[in-house]
N, C-alpha and C positions, 0 to 999 in steps of 0.2 A: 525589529528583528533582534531577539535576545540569545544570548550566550555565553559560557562559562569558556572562556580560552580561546573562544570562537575564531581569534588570528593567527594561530597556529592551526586549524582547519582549513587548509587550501587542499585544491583537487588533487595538485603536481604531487604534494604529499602524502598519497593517501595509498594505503599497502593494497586495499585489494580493490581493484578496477573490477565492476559488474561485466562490461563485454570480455574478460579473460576468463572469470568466474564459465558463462555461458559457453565456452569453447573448451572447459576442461572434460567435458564427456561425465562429469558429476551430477548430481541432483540439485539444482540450486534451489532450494529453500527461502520463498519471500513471503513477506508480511504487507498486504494488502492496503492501498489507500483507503481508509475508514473516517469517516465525517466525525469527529468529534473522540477517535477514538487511536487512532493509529499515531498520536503525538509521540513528544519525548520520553516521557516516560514508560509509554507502553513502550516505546522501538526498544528502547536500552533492557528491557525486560527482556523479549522475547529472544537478544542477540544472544541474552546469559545461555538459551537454550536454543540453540545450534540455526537460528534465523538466520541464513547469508544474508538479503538486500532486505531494509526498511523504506517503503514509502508512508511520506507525510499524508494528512488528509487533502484530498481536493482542495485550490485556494484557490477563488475565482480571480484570474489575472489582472484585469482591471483594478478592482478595490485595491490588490495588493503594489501595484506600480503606484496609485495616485495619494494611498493612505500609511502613513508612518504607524499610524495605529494599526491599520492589518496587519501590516508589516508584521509589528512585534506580538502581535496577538495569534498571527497564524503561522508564525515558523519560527521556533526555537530549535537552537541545535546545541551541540559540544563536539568537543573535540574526540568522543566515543564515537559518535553518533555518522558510522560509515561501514559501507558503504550507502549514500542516501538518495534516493529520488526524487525529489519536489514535483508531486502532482497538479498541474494546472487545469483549470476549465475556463476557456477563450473561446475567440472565433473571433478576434481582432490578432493580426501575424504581428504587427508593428507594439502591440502592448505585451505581447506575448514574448517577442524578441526582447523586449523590454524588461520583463520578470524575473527572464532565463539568466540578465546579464545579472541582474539584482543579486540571484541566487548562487551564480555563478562560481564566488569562490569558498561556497561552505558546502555542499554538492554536490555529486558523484555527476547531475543530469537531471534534466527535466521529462517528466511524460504526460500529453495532450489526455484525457479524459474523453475518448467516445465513445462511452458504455454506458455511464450513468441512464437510467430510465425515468429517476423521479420528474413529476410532474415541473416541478420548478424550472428544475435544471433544462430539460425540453423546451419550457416556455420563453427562454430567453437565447434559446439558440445553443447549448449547452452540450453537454454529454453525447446520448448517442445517437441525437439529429447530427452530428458529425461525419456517420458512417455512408448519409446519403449524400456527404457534400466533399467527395474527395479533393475536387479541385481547391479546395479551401483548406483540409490539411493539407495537402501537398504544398500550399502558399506560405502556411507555420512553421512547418517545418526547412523552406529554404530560409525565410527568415530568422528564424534559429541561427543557421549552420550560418548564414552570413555575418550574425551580430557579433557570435562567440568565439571569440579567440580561441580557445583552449578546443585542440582537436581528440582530448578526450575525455570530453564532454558530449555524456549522450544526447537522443532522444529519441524516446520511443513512443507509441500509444499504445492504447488500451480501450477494446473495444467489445462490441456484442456483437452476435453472427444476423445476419440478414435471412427470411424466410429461402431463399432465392440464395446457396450458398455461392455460386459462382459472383453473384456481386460481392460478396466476401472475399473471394479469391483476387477479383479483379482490384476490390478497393486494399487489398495487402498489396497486391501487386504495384501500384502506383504510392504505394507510401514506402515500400522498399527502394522503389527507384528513385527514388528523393530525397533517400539518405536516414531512413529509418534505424536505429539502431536493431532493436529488437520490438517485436510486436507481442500484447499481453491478448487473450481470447477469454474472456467470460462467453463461456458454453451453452447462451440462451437468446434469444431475439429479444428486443424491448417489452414486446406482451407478456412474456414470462416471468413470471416470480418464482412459484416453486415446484417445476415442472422439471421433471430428470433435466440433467447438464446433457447435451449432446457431446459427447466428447469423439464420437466417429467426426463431427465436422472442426473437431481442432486440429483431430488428426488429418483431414483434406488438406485444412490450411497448412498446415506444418510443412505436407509432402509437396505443397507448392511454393515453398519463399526456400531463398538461401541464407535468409539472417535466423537467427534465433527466433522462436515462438515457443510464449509461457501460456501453461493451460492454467485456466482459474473457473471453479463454480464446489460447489458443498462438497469439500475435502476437509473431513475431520478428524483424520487420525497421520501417522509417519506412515503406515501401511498403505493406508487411501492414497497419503501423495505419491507415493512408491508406485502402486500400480497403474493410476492416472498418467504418471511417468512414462512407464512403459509401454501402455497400451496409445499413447498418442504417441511416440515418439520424441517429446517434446522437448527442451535443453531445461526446464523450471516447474514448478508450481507454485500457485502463489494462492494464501489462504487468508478469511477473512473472519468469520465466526468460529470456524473452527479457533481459529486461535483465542477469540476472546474468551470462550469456555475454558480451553484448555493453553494457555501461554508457554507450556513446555511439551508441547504436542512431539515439534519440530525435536525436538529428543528423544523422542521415545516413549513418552508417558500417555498413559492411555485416560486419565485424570488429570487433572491438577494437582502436583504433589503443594502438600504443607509446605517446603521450601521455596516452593515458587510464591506460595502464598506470600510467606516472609518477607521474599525479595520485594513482593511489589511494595511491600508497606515501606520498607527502607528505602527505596527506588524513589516512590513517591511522595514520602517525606521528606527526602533530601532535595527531591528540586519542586517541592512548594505545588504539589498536584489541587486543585484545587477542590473541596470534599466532593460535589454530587461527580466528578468525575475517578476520583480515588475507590468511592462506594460504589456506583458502577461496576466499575470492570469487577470488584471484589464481588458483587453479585451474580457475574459472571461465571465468573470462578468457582464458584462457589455452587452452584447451580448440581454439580452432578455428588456432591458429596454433604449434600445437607437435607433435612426431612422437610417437610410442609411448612411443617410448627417449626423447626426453625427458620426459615424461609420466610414466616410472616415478622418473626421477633427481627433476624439482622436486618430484610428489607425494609424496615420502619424505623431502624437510628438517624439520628441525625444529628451525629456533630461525627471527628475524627477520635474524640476521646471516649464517645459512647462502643464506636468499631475497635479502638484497640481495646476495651475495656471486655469487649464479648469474646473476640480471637484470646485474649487472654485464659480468660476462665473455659472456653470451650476445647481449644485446641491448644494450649498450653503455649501458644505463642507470646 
């Protein structure tokens, strides 16, 4: 577990508490646990442009309790880097209790993962086989609340709606009564991939729990989240590709402006982004304001000095 200052990062000190945020009758604005992508250096990017809460990518609990290597390979923080949620994937409460404590004082809160759909993630008991085994989150989550000292410290999950939305209702229902902080809804059942968001059944769920409930599925613009907002009722929304296209969504920009561009490069040269991940997101980015032909020329550099040497001469970066 690496970090710049990282011992001045404790919870007790930390200006903006997530469950306050959720109760101001604001729009919170979050940045989505992404596998490979939602790190350090995206979070702090996207915070430049108006992102209230970052969560880290998925860290399968396990690995992370038993390996000093995961550890520092799957959660880097600073002392910017808040308010933050450490996504887990478990389905052991005791290794899980175990994570939360790990993570505990660089951390806003921990959220259980049971949404994920990839195959992997399912085959091992993962993601969002979670949503049919309530009594099993409800056993994480008291082990959680029993380990953690710090009463504000969250936890919440994150999950997919069930064909059968009253078992959604029912399995919200038993994770709020166990001390759920706030509940996140990706707006699709496991079989869907790119099948309209249902957001009438976040809105059900919403109008049935008394904690906060974040709506999440293909929200790509401040407008999108705005109205998604509305039309579910919901306390948040939280975006996942939209933002990697555009990182300064959550602002306003209907593109990726050039200064966001800039930032990431400084962003990601200051804390050591490593290239196919720095070229990445910049592909991303990149994506809605570049032609074909260029498209083929930046997506085939390969080094850091070949990408500033093109942003240089193209866009005068």
């Amino acid at each position: 577990m690496k970090s710049d200052s990282i011992q001045t990062t404790i919870c007790q000190e930390r200006k903006k508490d997530p469950i306050e945020m959720f109760h101001s009758g604001q729009l919170v604005k979050i940045c989505a646990p992404m596998v490979r992508y939602s790190k350090l250096a995206f979070r702090t990017l996207v915070r430049r442009y108006c992102c209230d809460l970052c969560y880290t990518p998925m860290i399968v609990a396990t690995d992370f309790v038993r390996s000093t290597k995961a550890r520092d390979s799957e959660f880097t923080t600073n002392q910017g880097d808040c308010p933050l949620i450490v996504q887990f994937a478990a389905t052991d409460a005791r290794l899980l209790s175990d994570a939360a404590q790990i993570v505990c004082p660089y951390a806003d809160g921990i959220d259980i993962n049971c949404g994920c759909p990839q195959r992997w993630a399912m085959a091992e008991g993962y993601g969002a086989c979670l949503i049919n085994k309530p009594e099993l989150v409800q056993d994480m989550v008291k082990q959680v609340r029993n380990q953690v000292e710090n009463p504000r410290f969250s936890v919440s999950i994150k999950i997919r709606i069930h064909d059968d939305l009253t078992r959604t209702v029912d399995f919200c229902r038993k994770a709020e009564a166990t001390g759920v902080n706030w509940i996140t809804v990706h707006g699709r059942t496991v079989e869907e991939r790119h099948q309209p968001v249902h957001y009438d059944a976040i809105k059900i769920i919403k109008e049935n729990m008394s904690i906060p409930v974040i709506a999440n599925g293909d929200i790509r613009s401040l407008k999108e989240a705005e109205n998604v907002w509305q039309i579910t009722g919901t306390d948040g929304v939280m975006v996942a590709r939209g933002l990697l296209a555009n990182p300064a969504m959550f602002a306003g920009y209907e593109e990726t402006p050039l200064k966001c561009i800039w930032d990431w490069v400084d962003i990601a040269l200051e804390l050591g982004t490593p290239f196919m991940c720095f070229h990445q997101h910049l592909m991303y980015m990149m994506e809605k304001i570049t032609s074909k032909q260029e498209k083929r020329i930046f997506n085939a550099l390969s080094s850091t000095s070949a990408v500033l040497d093109y942003l240089t001469d193209h866009y005068g970066i």
